[in-house]
C-alpha positions in Angstrom: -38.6 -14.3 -6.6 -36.6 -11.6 -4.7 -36.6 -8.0 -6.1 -33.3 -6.6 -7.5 -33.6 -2.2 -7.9 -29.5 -2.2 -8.4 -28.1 -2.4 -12.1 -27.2 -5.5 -13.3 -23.5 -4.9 -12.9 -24.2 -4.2 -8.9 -26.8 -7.0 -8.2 -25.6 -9.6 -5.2 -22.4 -6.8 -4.4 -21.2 -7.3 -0.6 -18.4 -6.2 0.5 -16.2 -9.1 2.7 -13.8 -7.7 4.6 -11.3 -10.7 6.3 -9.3 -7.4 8.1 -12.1 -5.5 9.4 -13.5 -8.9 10.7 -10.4 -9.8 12.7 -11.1 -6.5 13.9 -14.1 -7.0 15.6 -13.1 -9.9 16.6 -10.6 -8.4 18.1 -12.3 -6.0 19.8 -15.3 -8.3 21.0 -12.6 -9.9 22.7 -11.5 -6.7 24.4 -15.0 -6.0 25.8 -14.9 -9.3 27.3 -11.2 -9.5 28.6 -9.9 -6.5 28.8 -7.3 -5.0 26.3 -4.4 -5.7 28.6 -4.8 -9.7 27.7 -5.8 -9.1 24.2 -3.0 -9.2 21.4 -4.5 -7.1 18.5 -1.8 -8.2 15.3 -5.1 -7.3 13.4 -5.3 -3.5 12.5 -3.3 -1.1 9.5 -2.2 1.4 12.0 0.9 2.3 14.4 -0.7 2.2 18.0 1.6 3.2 20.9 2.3 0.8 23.7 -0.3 1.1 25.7 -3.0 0.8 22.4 -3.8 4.0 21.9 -3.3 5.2 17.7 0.0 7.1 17.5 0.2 10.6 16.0 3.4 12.4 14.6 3.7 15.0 17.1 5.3 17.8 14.5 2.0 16.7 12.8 -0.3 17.9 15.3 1.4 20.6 16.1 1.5 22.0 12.5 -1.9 21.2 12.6 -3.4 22.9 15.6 -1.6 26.3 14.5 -3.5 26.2 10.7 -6.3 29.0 10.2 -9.6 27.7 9.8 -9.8 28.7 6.5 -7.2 26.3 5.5 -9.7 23.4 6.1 -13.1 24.8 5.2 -11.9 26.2 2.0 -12.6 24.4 -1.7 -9.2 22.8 -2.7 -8.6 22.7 -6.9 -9.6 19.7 -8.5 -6.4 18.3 -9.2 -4.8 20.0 -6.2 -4.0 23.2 -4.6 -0.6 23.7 -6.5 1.9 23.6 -3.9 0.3 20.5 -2.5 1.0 19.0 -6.1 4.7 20.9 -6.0 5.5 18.7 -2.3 4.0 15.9 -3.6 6.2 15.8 -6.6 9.3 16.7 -4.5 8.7 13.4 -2.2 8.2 11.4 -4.7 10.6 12.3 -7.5 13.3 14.3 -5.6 15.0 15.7 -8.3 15.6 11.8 -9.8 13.2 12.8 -13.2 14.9 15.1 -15.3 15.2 13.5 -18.3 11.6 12.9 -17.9 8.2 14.7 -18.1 6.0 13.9 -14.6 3.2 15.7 -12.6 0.6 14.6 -10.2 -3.0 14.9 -9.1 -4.5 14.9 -5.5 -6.7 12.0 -4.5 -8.7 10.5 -2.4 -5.9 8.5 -0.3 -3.6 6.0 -1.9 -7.0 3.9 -2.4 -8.1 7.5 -4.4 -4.8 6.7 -6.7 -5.2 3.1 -6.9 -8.8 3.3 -8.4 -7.9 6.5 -10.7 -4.6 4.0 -12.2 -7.5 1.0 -12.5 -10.1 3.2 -13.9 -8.3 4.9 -16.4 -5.3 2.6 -17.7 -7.4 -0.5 -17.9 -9.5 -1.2 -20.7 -12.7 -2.6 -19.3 -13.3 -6.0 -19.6 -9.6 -7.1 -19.9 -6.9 -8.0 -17.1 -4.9 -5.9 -14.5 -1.5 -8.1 -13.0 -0.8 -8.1 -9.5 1.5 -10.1 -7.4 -1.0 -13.7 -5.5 -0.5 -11.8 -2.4 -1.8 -8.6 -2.0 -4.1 -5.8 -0.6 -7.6 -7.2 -1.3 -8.8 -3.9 -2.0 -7.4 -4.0 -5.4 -9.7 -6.9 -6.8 -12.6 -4.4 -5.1 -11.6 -2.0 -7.4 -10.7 -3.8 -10.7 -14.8 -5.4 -9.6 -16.3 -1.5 -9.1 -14.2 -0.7 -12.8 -15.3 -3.4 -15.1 -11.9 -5.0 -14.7 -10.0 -8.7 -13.9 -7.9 -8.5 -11.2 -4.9 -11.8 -12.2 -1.9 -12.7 -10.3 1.1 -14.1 -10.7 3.6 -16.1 -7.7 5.0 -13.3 -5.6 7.9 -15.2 -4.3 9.8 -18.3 -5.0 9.3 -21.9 -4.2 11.6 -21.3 -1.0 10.1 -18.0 0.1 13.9 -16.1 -0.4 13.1 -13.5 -3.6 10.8 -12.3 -5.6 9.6 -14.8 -8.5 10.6 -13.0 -11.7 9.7 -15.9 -13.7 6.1 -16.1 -12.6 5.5 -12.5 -13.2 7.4 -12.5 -16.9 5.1 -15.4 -17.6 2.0 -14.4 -16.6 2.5 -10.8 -18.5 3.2 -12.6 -21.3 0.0 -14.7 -21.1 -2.0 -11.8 -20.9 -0.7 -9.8 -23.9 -1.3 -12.9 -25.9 -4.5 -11.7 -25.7 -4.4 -7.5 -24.8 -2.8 -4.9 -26.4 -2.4 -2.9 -23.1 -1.7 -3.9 -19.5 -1.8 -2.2 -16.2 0.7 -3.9 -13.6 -0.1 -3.1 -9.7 3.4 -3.7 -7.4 3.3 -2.9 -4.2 6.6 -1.9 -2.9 8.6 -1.4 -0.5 7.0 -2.4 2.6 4.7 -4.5 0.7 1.3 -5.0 2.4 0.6 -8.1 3.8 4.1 -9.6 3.7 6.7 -6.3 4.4 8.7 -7.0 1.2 10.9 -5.2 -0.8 12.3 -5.5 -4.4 15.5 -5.6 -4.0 17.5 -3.2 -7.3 18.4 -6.4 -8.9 14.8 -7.6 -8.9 13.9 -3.9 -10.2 16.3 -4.3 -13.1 14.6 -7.8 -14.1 10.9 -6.7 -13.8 11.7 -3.4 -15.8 13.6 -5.8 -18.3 10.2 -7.9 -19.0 8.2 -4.8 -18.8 10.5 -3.1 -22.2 10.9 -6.4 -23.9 6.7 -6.2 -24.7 7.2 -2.8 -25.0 9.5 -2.6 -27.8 6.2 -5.4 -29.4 4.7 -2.0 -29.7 2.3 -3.1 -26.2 1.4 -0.3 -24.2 2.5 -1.1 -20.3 1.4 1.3 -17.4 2.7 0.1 -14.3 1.6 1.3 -10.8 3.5 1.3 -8.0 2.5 1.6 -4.3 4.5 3.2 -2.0 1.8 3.6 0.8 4.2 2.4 3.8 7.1 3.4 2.1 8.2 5.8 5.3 8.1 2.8 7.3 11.0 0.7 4.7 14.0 -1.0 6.8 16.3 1.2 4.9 14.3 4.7 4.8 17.6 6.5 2.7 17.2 3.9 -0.4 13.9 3.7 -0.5 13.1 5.8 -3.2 16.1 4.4 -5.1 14.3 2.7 -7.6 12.7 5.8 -9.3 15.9 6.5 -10.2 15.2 3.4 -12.7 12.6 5.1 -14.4 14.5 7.4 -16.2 14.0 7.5 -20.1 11.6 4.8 -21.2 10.1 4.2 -24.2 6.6 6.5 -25.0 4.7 3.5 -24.9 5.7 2.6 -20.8 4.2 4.8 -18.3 5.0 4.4 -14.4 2.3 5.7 -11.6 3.2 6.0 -8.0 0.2 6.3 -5.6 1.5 8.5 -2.7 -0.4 8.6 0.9 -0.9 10.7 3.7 -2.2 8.1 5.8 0.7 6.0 6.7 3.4 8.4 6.8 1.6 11.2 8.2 -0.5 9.5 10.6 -3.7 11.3 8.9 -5.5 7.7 8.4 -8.9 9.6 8.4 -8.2 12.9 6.4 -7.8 10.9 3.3 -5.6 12.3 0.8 -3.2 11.5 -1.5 -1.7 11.5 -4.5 -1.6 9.5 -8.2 2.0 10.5 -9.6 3.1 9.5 -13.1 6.5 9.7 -15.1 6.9 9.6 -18.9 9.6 10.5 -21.7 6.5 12.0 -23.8 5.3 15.3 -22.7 2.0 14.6 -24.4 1.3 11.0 -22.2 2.1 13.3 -18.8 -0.2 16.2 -20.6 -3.2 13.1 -20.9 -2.2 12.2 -17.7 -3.5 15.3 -16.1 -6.4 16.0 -18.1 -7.8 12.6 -17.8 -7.3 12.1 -14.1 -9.0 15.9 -13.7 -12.2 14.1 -15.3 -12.2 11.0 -12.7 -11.9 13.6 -9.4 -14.7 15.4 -10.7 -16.1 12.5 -11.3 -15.4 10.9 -7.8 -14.9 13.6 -5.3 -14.9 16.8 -7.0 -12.2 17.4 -4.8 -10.6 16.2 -1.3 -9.2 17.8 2.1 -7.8 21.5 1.7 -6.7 20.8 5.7 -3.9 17.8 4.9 -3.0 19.4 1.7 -1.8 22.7 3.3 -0.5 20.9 6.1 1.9 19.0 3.4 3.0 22.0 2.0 3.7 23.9 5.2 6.6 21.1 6.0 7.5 21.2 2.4 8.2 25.1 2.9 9.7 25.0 6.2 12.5 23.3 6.5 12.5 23.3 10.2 9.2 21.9 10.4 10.3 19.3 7.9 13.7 18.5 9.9 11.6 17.6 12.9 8.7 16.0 11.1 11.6 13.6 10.0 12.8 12.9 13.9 9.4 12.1 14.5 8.8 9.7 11.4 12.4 8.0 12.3 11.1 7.2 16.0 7.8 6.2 14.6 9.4 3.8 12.2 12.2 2.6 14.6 9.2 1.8 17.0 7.6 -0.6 14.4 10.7 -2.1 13.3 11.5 -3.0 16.6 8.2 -5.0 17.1 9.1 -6.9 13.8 12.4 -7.7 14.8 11.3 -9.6 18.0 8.6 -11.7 16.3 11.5 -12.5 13.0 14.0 -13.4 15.3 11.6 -15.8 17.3 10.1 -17.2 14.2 13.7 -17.8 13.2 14.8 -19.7 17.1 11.4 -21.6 17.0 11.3 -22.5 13.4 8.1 -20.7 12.3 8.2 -20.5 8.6 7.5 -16.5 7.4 7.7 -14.4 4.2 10.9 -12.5 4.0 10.3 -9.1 5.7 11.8 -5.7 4.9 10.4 -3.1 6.3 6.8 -1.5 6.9 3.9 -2.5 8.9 3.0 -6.2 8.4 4.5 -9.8 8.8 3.1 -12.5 6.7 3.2 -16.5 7.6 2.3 -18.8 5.3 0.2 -21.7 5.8 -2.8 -24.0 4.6 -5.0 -23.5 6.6 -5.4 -19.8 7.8 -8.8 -19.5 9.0 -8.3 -21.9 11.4 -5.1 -21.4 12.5 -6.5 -18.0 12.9 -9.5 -19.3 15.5 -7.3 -21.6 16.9 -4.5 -18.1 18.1 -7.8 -17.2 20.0 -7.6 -19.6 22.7 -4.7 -17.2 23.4 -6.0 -13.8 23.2 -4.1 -13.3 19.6 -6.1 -12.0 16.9 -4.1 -12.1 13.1 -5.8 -11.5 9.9 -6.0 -15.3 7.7 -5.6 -14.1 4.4 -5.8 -16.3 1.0 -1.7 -17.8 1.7 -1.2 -17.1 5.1 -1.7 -14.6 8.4 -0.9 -11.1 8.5 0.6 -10.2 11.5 0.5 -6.6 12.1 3.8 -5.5 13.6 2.7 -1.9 13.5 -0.3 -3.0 16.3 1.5 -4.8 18.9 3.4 -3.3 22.1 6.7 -4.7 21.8 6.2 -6.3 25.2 3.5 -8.3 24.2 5.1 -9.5 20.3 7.2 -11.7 22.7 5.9 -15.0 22.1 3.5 -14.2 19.5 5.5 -16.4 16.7 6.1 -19.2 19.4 2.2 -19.3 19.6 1.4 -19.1 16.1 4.0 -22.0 15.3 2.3 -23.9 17.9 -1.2 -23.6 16.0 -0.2 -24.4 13.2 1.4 -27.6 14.0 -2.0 -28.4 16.4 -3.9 -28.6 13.2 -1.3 -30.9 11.1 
C-alpha cells in the first residue's frame, strides 16, 4: 500500500502540461538537428527571426536607467499606487465614469485569474468558460475547490461565436447556483486568436442581465492578456465601453499582464481590475483581494511596477514604447497572415483568427497529427479540438508552408 503525506484534496496531483511538452519536444529536436531545420509553432512568446526571445527595446532601455532601489524595495500589497493609477488608465481609459472601478497588483495575468476563481466562486460549484481555452484555468478552478464547465466556443461552421451554447449552458448552471463566475478570453483569444466581435458583446451581456434581473449574482472575467497584439489595436478596448452602468448584482474583472505586452514574461506582474455601479462591491473588491496577495505572495515585483508607471508618466517614453509594441505586433501579424492565407489556397480548415499570438486548427485526432508534423521538423501544441499553432514563434520565412504540411497530416491519417 503506497504512503500518501499530502491532504486528501492534493493526493495523486500532477501537473500535465501538453505546451511545455511540445516544448521539449521541440527542443530535443533542436539538439539533434539544429534550430535552423526546426519549426518551433510551440511556445507563448514573440521570438525574433533568427529564434532568439524579442524584447521591447523602449522596455529595456527604461529598464537599465531604473535605481536599484526600485527593484529591491518592498512594493504595497495591493500595489505601489501609481502602478495601480497606470494600470487603471490602460485598462479603463477614461470609458468608466458612470462607474466605481479600482485594481490590485498580481502575480501575472495567471495572479488575476486565480484571485477572480478564488474569490467569486463558491467552492464546490461551477465556473463557465468557452470548450476551448487556456488549460490553466481548469488548474486553477482544481487548486480552488472549483468546476471548471464549458460551453461551444464557436458555431457549427467555425464563422462566430456560439451565443446559443453559452446562454444555454449559463442557464443550466443557475438552475442549480445562485452565483456564477464566467471566464472569456478576449481579444486575441488563446489558443484560437479570436475576437468578440461588438455584436457578439451586446448578446453575451444580454444573457448575462437577463439572470441578473432573477436576482443571480454574475461576476464575469475577462482576459485581455494578448490584447496589445489584437488585429485592430485602436478598438480593442472598445468593449469596456459596454460595461457602463450595470446592475449591483453584475460585476466585470479584467486580468491585465505585463508579460505579453511588455515582453516581461519572467517578472510576473499584473493586475485583477474590476468595474461596478455599487461603490460598496468595488470597496469589497479591494479589501478581499488585499487578503488573497497576502495570502499568495504578500506582494510581487517593485522592478516592473515602477517601470509601468515611468511610461505612464512620461509621455515620451510612452510614445515610443508604442512604436515599439506596433512593430512587435505587425511582426506577429505578419506570420499569421502567411499561414491564413495558405490554409485558405490549400484548403486547411482553421478557427477564425483575429489577432494575437496563436492559430488554432481543428481536427480529430491532434496528438497524432501532431507526431505525424515531426517527420517535418514542425512541432504544434495538440490541444483537446485541435493544434495551436503559435504564430508569435515562427520566422516568417519559415511559416511558408507550415499550413500546407499540417493539411497534408491530417489527411495522411483519414
Amino acid at each position: 500500500m503506497s504512503m500518501n503525506m499530502a491532504a486528501k484534496h492534493a493526493v495523486g496531483r500532477k501537473l500535465k502540461d501538453a505546451i511545455f511538452e511540445a516544448s521539449k519536444a521541440c527542443q530535443d529536436a533542436i539538439k539533434i538537428h539544429g534550430a535552423g531545420k526546426v519549426t518551433n509553432a510551440t511556445i507563448g512568446v514573440v521570438l525574433d527571426d533568427a529564434g532568439k526571445l524579442s524584447v521591447l527595446p523602449t522596455v529595456e532601455k527604461v529598464f537599465r536607467s531604473m535605481e536599484m532601489s526600485d527593484f529591491t524595495a518592498y512594493a504595497p500589497i495591493v500595489g505601489m499606487p501609481d502602478y495601480v493609477s497606470a494600470v487603471k488608465n490602460i485598462v479603463f481609459e477614461n470609458r468608466t465614469c458612470e462607474n466605481y472601478f479600482d485594481a490590485v497588483a498580481t502575480s501575472g495575468g495567471t495572479g488575476a485569474i486565480h484571485h477572480a476563481v478564488a474569490n467569486y466562486a463558491e467552492r464546490g460549484e461551477k465556473v463557465l468558460t468557452s470548450d476551448w481555452c487556456w488549460g490553466t484555468y481548469k488548474i486553477i478552478c482544481d487548486e480552488t475547490g472549483k468546476t471548471l464547465e464549458t460551453f461551444k466556443m464557436f458555431n457549427e461552421d467555425l464563422t462566430g461565436f456560439n451565443v446559443e451554447s453559452f446562454s444555454d449552458k449559463v442557464e443550466e448552471i443557475l438552475k442549480t447556483q445562485n452565483s456564477l463566475l464566467m471566464i472569456l478570453n478576449t481579444p486575441a483569444h488563446n489558443p484560437t486568436g479570436y475576437a468578440l466581435s461588438s455584436d457578439e458583446w451586446d448578446k453575451v451581456l444580454d444573457v448575462i442581465k437577463n439572470h441578473a434581473a432573477n436576482g443571480k449574482k454574475i461576476s464575469l472575467l475577462v482576459d485581455v492578456a494578448y490584447i496589445e497584439f489584437s488585429a485592430d489595436k485602436k478598438a480593442a478596448w472598445s468593449f469596456v465601453d459596454k460595461f457602463k452602468n450595470l446592475p449591483e448584482n453584475i460585476l466585470i474583472m479584467l486580468s491585465f499582464s505585463m508579460s505579453k505586452s511588455y515582453t516581461l514574461y519572467g517578472q510576473r506582474t499584473g493586475a485583477l481590475a474590476a468595474i461596478s455601479s455599487s461603490r460598496e462591491v468595488i470597496e469589497e473588491f479591494k479589501e478581499t483581494n488585499k487578503f488573497s496577495c497576502r495570502a499568495c505572495w504578500s506582494n510581487i515585483n517593485h522592478g516592473a511596477q515602477a517601470l509601468l508607471t515611468k511610461f505612464d508618466k512620461n509621455e515620451n517614453f510612452r510614445r515610443e514604447l508604442e512604436e515599439d509594441q506596433k512593430n512587435l505586433r505587425e511582426m506577429v501579424n505578419n506570420r499569421a497572415e502567411i499561414f491564413v492565407k495558405d490554409a485558405e489556397e490549400c484548403g486547411l480548415k482553421i478557427v477564425p483568427y483575429r489577432g494575437g499570438f496563436f492559430i488554432a486548427v481543428p481536427t480529430e485526432n491532434p496528438a497524432a497529427v501532431a507526431e505525424k508534423l515531426h517527420d517535418d521538423l514542425i512541432f504544434a501544441v495538440p490541444l483537446k479540438f485541435g493544434l495551436r499553432v503559435a504564430a508569435c514563434s515562427v520566422p516568417a520565412e519559415k511559416m511558408h508552408g507550415v499550413a500546407q504540411k499540417i493539411k497534408s497530416a491530417i489527411d495522411s491519417l483519414k
